[in-house]
Backbone as a chain_set.jsonl record, in Angstrom:
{"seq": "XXXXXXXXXXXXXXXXXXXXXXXXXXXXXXXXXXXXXXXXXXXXXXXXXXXXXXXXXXXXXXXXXXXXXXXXXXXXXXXXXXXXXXXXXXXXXXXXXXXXXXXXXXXXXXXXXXXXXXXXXXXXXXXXXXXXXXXXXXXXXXXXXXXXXXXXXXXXXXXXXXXXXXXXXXXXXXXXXXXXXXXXXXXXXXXXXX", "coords": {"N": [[43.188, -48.217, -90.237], [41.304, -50.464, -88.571], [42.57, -52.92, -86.725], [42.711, -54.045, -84.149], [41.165, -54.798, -81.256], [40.121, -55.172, -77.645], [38.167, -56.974, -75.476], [37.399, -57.301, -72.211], [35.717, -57.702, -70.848], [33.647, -60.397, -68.958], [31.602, -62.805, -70.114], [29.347, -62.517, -68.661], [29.256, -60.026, -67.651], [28.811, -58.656, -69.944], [26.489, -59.536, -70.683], [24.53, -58.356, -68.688], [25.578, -55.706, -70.044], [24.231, -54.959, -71.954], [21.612, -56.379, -72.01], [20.93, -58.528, -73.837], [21.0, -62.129, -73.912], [23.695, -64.219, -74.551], [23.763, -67.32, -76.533], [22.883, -70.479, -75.057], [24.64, -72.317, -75.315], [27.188, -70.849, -75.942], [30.356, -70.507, -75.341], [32.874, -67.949, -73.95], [35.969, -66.299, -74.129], [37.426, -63.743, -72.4], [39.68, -61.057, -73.535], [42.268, -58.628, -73.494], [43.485, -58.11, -75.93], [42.439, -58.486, -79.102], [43.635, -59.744, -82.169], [42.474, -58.574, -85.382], [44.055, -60.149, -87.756], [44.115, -62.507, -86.667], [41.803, -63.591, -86.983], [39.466, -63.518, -84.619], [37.045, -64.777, -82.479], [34.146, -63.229, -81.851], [32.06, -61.22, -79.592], [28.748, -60.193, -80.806], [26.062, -58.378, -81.903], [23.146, -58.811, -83.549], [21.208, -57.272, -86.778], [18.436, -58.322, -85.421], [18.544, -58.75, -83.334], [17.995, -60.788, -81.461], [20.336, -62.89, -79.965], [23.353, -62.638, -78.405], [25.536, -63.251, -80.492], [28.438, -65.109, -81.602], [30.655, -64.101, -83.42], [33.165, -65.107, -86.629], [36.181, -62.566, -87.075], [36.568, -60.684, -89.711], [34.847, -60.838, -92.402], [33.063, -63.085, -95.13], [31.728, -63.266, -98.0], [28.141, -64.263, -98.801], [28.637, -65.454, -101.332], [31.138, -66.129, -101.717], [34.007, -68.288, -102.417], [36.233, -71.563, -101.523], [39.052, -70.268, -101.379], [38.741, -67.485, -100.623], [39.935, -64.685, -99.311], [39.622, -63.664, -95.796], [41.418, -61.593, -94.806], [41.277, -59.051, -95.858], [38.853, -58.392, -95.55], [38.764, -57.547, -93.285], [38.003, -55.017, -92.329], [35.128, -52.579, -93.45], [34.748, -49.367, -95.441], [32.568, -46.92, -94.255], [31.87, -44.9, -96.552], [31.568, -46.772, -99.033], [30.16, -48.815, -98.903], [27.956, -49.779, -100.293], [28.823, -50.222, -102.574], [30.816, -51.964, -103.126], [31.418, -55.31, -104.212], [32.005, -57.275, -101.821], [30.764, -55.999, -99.776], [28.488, -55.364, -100.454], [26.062, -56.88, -100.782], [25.929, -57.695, -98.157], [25.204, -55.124, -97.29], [22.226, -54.356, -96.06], [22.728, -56.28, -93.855], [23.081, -55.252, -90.516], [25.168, -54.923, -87.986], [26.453, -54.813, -84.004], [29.401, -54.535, -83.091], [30.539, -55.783, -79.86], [32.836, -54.498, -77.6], [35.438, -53.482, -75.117], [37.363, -51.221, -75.835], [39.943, -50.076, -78.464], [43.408, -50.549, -80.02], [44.981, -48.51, -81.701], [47.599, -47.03, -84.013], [50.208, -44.332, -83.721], [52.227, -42.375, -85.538], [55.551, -41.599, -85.415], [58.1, -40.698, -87.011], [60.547, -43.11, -87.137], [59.61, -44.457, -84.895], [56.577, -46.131, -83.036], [54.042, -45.296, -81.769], [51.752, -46.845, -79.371], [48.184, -46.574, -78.903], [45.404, -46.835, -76.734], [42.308, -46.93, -76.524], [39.458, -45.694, -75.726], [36.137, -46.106, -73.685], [36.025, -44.904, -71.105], [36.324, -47.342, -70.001], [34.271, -48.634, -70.365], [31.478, -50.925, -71.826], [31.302, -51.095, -75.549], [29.889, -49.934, -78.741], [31.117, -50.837, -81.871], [30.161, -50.171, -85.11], [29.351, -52.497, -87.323], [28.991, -54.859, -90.656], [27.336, -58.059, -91.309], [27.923, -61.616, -92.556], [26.41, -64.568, -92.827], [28.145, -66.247, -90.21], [30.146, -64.364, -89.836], [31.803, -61.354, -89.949], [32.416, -57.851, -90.606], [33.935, -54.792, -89.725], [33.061, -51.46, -89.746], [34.152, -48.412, -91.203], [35.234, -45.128, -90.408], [36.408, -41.707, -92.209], [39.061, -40.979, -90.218], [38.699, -38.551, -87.508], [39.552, -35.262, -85.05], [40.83, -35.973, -82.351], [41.289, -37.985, -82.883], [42.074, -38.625, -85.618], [44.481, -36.841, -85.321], [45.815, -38.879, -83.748], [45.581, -41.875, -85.345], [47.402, -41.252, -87.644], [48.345, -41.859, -90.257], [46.519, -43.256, -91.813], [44.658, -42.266, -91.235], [42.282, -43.336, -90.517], [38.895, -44.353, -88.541], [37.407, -46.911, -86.258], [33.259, -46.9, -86.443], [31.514, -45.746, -83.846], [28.874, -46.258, -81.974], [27.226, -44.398, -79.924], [25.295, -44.327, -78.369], [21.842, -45.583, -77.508], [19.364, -44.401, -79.794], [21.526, -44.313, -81.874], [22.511, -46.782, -82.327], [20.251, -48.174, -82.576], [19.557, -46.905, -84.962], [21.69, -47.188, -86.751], [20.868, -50.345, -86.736], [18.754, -50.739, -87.989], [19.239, -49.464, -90.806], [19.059, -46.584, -90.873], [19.805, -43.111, -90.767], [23.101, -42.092, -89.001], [24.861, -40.409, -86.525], [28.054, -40.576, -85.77], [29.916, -41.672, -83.166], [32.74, -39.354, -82.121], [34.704, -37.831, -80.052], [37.184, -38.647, -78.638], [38.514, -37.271, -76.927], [38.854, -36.623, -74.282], [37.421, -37.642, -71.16], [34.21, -39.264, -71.013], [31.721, -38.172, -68.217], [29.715, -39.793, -67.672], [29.936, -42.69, -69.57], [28.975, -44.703, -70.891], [26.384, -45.06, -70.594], [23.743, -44.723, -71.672], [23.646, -46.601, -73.501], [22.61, -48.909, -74.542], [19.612, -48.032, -74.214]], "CA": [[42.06, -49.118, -90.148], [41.286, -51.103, -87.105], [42.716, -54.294, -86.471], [42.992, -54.536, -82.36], [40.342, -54.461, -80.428], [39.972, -55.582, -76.702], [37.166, -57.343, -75.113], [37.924, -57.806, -71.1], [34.51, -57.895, -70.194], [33.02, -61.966, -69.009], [30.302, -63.215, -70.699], [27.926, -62.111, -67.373], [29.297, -58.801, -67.676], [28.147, -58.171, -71.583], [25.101, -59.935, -70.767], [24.168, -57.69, -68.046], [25.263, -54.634, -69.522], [23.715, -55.215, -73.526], [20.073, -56.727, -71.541], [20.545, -59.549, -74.151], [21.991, -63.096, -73.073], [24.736, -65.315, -75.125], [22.88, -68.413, -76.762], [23.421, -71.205, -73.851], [26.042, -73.202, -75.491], [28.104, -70.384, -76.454], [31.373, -69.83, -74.301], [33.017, -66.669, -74.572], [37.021, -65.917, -73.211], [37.728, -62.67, -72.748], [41.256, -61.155, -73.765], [42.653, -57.479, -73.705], [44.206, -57.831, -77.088], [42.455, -59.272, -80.299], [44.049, -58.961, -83.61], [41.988, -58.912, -86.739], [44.367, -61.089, -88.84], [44.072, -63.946, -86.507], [40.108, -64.056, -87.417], [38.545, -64.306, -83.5], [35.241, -64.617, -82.582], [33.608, -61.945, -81.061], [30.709, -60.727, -79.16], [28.102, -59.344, -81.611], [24.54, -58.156, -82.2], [22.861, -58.463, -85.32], [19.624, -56.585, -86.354], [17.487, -59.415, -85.641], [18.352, -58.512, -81.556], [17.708, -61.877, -80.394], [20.984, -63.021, -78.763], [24.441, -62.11, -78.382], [26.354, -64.341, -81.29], [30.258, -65.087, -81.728], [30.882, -64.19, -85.145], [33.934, -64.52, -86.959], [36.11, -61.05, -87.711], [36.58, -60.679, -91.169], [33.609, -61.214, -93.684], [32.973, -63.517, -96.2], [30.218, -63.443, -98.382], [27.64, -65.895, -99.215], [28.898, -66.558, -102.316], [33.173, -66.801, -101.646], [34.374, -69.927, -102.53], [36.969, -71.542, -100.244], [40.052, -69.687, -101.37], [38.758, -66.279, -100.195], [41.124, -64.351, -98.151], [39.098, -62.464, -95.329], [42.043, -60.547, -94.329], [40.962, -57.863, -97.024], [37.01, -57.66, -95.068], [38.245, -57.141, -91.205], [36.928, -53.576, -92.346], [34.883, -51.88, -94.741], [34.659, -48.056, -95.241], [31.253, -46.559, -94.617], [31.626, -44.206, -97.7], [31.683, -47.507, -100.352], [30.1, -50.284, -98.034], [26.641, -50.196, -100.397], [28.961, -50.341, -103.613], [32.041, -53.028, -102.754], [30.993, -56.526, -103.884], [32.481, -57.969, -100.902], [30.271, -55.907, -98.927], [27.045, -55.033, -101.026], [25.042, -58.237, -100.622], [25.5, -57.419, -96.738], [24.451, -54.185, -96.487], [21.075, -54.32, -94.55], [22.659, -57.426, -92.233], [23.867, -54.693, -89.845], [25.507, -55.556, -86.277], [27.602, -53.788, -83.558], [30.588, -55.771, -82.216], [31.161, -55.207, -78.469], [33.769, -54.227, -76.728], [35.844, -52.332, -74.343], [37.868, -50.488, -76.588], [40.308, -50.61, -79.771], [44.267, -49.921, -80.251], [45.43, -47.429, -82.481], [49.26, -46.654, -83.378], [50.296, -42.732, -84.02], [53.463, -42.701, -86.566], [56.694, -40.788, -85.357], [59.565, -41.283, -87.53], [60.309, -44.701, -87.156], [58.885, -44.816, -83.528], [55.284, -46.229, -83.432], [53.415, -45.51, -79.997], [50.667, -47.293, -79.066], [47.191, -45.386, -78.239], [44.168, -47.53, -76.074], [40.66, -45.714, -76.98], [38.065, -46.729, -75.224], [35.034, -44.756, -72.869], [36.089, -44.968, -69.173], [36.8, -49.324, -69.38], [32.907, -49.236, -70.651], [31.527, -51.521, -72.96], [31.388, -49.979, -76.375], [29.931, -50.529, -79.568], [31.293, -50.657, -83.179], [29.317, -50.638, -86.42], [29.229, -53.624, -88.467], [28.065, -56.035, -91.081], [27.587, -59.407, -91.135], [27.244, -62.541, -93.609], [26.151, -65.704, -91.566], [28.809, -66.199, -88.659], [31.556, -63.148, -89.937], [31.661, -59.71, -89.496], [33.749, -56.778, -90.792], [34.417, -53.261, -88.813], [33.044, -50.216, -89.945], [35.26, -47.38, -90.439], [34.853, -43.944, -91.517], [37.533, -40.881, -91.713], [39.715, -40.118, -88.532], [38.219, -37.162, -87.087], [39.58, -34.712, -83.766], [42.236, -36.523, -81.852], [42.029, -39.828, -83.741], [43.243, -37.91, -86.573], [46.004, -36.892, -84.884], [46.316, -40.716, -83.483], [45.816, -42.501, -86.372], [48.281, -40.532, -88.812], [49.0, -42.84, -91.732], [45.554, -44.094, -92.976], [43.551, -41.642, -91.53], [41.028, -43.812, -90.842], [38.417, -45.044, -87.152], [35.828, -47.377, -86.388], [32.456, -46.011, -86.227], [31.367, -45.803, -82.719], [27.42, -45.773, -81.5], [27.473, -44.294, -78.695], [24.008, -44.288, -77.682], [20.976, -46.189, -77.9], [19.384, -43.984, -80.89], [22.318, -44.484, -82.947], [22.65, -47.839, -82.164], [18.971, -48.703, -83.412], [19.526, -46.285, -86.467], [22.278, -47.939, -87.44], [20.92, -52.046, -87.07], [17.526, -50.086, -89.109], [19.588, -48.993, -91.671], [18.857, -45.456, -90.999], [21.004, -42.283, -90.62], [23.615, -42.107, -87.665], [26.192, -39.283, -86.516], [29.353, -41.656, -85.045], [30.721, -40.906, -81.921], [34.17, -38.919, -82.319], [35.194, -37.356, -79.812], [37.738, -39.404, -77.865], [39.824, -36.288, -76.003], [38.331, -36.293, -72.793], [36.826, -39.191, -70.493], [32.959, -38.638, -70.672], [31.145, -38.373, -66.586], [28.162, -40.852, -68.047], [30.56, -43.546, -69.944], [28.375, -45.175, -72.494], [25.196, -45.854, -69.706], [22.906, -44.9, -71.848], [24.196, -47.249, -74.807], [21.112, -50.027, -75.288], [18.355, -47.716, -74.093]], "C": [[42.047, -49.734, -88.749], [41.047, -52.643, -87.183], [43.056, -55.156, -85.31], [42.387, -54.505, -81.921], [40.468, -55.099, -78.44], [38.411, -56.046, -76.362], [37.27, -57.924, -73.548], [37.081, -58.112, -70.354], [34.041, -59.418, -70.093], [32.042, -61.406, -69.589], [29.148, -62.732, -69.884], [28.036, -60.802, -67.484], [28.696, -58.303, -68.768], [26.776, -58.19, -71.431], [24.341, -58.987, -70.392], [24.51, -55.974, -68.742], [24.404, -54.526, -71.537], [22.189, -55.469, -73.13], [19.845, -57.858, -72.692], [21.432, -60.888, -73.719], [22.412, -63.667, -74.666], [23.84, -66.649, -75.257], [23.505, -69.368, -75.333], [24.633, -72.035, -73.866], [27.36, -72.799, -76.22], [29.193, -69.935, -75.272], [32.269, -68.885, -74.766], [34.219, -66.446, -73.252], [36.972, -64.942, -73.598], [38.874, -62.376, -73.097], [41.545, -59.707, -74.21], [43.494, -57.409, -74.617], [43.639, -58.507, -78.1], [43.042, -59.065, -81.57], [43.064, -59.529, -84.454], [42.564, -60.372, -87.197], [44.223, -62.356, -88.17], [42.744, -64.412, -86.511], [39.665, -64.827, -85.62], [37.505, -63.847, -83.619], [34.938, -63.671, -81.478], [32.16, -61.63, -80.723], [29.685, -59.927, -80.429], [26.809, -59.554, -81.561], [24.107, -58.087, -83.207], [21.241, -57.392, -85.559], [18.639, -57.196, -86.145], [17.289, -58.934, -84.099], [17.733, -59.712, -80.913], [18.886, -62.559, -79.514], [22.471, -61.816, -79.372], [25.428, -63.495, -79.102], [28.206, -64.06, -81.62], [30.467, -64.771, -82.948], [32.682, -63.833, -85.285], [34.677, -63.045, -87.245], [36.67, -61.345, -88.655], [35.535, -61.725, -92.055], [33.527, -61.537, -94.857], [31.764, -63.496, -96.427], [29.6, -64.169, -98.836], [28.351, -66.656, -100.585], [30.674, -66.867, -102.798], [32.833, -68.022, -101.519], [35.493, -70.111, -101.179], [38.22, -70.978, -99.706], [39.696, -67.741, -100.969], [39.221, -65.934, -99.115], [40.341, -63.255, -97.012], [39.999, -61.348, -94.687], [41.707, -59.133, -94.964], [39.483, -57.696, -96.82], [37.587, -57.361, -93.518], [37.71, -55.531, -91.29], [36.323, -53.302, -93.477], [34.763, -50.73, -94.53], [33.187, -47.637, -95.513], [31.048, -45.92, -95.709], [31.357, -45.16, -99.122], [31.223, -48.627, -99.689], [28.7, -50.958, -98.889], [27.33, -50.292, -101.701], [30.242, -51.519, -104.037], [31.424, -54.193, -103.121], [30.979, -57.055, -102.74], [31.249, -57.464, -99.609], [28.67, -55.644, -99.162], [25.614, -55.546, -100.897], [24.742, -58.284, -98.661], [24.969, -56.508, -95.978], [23.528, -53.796, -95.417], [21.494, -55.696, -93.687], [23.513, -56.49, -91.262], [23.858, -55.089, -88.844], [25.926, -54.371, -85.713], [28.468, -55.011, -82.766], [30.329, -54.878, -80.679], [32.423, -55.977, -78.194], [34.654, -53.218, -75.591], [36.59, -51.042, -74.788], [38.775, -50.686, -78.339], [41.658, -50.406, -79.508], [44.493, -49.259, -81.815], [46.925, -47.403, -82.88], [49.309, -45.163, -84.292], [51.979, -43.123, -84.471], [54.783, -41.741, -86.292], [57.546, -40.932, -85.876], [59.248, -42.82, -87.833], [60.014, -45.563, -86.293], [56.822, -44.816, -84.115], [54.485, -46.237, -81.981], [51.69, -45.474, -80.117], [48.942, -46.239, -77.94], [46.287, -47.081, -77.744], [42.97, -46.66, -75.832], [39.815, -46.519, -76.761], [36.932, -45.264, -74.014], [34.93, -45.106, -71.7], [35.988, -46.776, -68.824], [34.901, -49.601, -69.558], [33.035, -50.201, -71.287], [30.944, -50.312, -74.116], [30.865, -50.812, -77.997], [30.489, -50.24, -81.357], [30.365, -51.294, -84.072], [30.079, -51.783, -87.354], [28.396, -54.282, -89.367], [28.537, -57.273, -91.269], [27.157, -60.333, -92.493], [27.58, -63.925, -92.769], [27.04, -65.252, -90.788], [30.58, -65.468, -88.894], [30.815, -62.196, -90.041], [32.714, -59.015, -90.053], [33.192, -55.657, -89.904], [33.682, -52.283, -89.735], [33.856, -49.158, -89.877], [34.422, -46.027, -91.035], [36.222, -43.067, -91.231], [37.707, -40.248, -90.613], [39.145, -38.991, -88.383], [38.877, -36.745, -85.605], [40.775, -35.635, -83.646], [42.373, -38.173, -82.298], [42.382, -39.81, -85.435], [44.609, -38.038, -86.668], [46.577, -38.69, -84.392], [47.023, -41.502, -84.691], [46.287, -41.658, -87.772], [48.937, -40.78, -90.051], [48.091, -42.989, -92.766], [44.52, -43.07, -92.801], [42.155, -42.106, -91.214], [40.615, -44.577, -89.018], [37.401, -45.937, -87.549], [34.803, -46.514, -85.93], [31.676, -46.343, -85.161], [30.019, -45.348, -82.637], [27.624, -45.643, -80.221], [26.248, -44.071, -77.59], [22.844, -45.119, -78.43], [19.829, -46.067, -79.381], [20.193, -44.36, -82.109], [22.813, -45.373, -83.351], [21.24, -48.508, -83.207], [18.771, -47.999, -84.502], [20.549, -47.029, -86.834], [21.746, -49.493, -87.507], [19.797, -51.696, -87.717], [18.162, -49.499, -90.191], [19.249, -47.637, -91.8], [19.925, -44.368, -90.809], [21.446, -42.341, -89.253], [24.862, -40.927, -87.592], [26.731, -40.366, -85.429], [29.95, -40.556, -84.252], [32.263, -40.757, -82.462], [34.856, -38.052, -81.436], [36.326, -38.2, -78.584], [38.607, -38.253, -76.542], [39.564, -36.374, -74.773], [37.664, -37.93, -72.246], [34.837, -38.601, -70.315], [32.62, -39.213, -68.974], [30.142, -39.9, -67.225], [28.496, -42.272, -68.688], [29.706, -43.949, -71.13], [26.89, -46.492, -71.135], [24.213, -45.925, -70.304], [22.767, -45.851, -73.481], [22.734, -48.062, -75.529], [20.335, -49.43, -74.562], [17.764, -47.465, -73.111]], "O": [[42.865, -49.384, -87.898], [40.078, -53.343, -87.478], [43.46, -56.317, -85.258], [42.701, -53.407, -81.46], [41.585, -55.616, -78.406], [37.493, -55.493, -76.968], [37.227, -59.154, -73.533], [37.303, -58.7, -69.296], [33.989, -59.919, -71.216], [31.633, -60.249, -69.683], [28.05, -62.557, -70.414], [26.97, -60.189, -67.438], [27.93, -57.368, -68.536], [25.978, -57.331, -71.807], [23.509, -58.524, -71.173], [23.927, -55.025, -68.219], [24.236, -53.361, -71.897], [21.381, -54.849, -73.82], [18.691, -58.286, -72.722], [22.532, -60.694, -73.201], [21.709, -63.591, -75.674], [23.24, -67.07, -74.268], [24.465, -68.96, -74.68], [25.386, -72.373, -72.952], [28.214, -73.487, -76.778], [28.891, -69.115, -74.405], [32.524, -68.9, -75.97], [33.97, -66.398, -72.048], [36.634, -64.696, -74.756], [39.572, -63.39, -73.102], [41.1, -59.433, -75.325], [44.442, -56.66, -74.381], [44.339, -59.502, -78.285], [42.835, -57.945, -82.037], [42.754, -60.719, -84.39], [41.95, -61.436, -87.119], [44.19, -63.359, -88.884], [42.485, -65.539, -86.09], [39.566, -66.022, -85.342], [36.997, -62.992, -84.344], [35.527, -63.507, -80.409], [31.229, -61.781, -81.514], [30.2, -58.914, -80.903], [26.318, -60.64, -81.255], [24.594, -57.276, -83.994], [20.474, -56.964, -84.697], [17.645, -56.709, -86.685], [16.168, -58.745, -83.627], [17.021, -59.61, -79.914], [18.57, -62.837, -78.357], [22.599, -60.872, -80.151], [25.896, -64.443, -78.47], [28.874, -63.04, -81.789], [30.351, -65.792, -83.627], [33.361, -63.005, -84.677], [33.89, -62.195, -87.662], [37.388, -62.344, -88.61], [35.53, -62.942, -92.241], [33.78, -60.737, -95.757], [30.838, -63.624, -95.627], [30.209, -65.033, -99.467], [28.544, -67.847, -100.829], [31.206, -67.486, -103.72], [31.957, -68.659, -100.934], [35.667, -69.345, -100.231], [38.622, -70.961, -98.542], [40.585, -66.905, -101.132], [39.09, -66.555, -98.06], [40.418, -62.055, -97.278], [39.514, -60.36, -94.136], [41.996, -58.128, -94.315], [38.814, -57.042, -97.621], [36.809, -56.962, -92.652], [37.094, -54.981, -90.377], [36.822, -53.688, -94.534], [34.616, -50.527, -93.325], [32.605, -47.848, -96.577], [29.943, -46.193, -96.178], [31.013, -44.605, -100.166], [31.938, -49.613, -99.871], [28.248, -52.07, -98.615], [26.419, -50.522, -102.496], [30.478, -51.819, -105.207], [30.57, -54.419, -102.263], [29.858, -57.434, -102.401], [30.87, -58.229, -98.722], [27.807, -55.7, -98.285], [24.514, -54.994, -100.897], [23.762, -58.72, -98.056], [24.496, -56.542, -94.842], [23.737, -53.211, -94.354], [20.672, -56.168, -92.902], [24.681, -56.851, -91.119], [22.85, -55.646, -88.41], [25.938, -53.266, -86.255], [28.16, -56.005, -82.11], [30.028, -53.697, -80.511], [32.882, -57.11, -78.342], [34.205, -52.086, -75.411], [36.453, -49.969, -74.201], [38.26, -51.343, -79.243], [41.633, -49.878, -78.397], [44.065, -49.731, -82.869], [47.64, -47.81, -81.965], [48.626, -44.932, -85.29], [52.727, -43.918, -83.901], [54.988, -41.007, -87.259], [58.308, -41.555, -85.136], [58.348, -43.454, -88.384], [60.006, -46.79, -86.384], [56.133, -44.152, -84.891], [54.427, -47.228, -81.253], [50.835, -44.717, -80.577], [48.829, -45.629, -76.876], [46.505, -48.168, -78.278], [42.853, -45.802, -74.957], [39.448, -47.589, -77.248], [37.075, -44.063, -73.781], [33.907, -45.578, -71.205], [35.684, -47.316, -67.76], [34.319, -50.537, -69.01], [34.143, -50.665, -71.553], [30.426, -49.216, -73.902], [31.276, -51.911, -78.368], [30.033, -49.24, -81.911], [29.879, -52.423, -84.007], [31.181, -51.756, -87.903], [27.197, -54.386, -89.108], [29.712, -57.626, -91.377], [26.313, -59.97, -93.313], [28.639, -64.255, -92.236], [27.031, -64.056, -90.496], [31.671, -65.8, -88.429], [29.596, -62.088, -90.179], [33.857, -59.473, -90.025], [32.054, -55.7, -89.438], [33.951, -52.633, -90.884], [34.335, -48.81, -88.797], [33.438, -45.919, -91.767], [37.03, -43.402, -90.365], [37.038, -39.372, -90.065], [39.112, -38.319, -89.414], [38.862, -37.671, -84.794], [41.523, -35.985, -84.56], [43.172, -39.092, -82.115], [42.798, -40.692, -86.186], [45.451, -38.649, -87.326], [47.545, -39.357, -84.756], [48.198, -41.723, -84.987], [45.568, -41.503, -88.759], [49.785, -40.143, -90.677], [48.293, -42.95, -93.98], [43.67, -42.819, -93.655], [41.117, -41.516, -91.514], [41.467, -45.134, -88.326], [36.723, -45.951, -88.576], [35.057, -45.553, -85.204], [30.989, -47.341, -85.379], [29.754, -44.234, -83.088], [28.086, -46.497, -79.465], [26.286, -43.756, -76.401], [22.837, -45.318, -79.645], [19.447, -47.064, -79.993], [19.677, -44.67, -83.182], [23.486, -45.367, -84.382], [21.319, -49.131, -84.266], [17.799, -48.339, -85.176], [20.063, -47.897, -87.559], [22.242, -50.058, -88.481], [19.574, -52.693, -88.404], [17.339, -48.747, -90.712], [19.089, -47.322, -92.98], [21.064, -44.817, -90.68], [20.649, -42.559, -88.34], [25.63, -40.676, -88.521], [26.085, -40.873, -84.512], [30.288, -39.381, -84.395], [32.899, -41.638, -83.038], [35.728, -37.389, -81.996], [35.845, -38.164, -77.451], [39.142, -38.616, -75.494], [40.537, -36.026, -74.104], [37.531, -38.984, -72.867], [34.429, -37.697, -69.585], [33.046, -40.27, -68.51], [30.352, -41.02, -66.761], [27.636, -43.138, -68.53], [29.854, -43.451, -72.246], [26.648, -47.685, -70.954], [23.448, -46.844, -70.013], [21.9, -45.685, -74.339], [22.107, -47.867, -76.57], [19.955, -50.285, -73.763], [16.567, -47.182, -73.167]]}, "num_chains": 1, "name": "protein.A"}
């Protein structure tokens, strides 16, 4: 599953490369390591496309009380995301988190070595949904060399890697997720928002 992400990009940098701005009284550190379980806030787009909002990671839903544990939403799996309570009621609030990339760990024995997957230090977006100011991850099954990466669970986030697949996914429409991580693409992710 994916519970690391990076985000190293300032707030001017996202702005500029997304074409939407950060509400005015939102400040935004960057930090080449987030973990899931410590629930930070993160750059995100919702399908509404009016700014760039912080949303919690891990998703509660409108109607958790106060003992709900979001460690058990920092993802949901696209194959069960329209049949999960937790995630059902959120379906059409789709987002994409940004960021620069994600970590990974690949399972040797009892050695665990760290992978950094990302598209040439672009920005990058992952599928999500949202309920007010949280978010969970999108995943779907490892495919190609994040297969081989991720060797335990099997499992990536689902990566838009272009502007099409970006606005099919916050329309609730069909999307083929970027998978091929093996190589460094020439073009990076320029043509991402359009």
């Amino acid at each position: 599953m994916c519970f690391h992400v990076k985000v190293t990009k300032t707030k001017e940098q996202i702005e500029k490369k997304s074409r939407l701005k950060f509400k005015p009284e939102v400040t935004f550190t960057p930090n080449p390591h987030f973990k899931g379980f410590d629930h930070p806030k993160l750059p995100v787009i919702t399908n509404q496309q009016d700014y760039i909002h912080l949303f919690e990671w891990g998703l509660v839903p409108h109607w958790a009380g106060n003992d709900f544990n979001s460690n058990n939403t920092l993802n949901a799996r696209i194959e069960t995301i329209d049949e999960k309570p937790s995630f059902r009621d959120a379906y059409t609030n789709r987002c994409v988190i940004l960021v620069d990339g994600f970590y990974e760990w690949r399972h040797e024995g009892k050695d665990k070595i760290k992978y950094d997957i990302g598209i040439n230090n672009n920005l990058m977006c992952l599928a999500g949904l949202y309920s007010d100011d949280t978010f969970t991850i999108v995943t779907n099954e490892a495919v190609g060399i994040m297969d081989y990466i991720h060797n335990t669970k099997h499992r990536m986030p689902v990566v838009l890697n272009d502007g099409e697949n970006l606005m099919n996914w916050l329309n609730c429409k069909p999307i083929v997720p970027f998978t091929d991580f093996s190589y460094q693409r020439e073009d990076g992710q320029v043509s991402l928002f359009g």
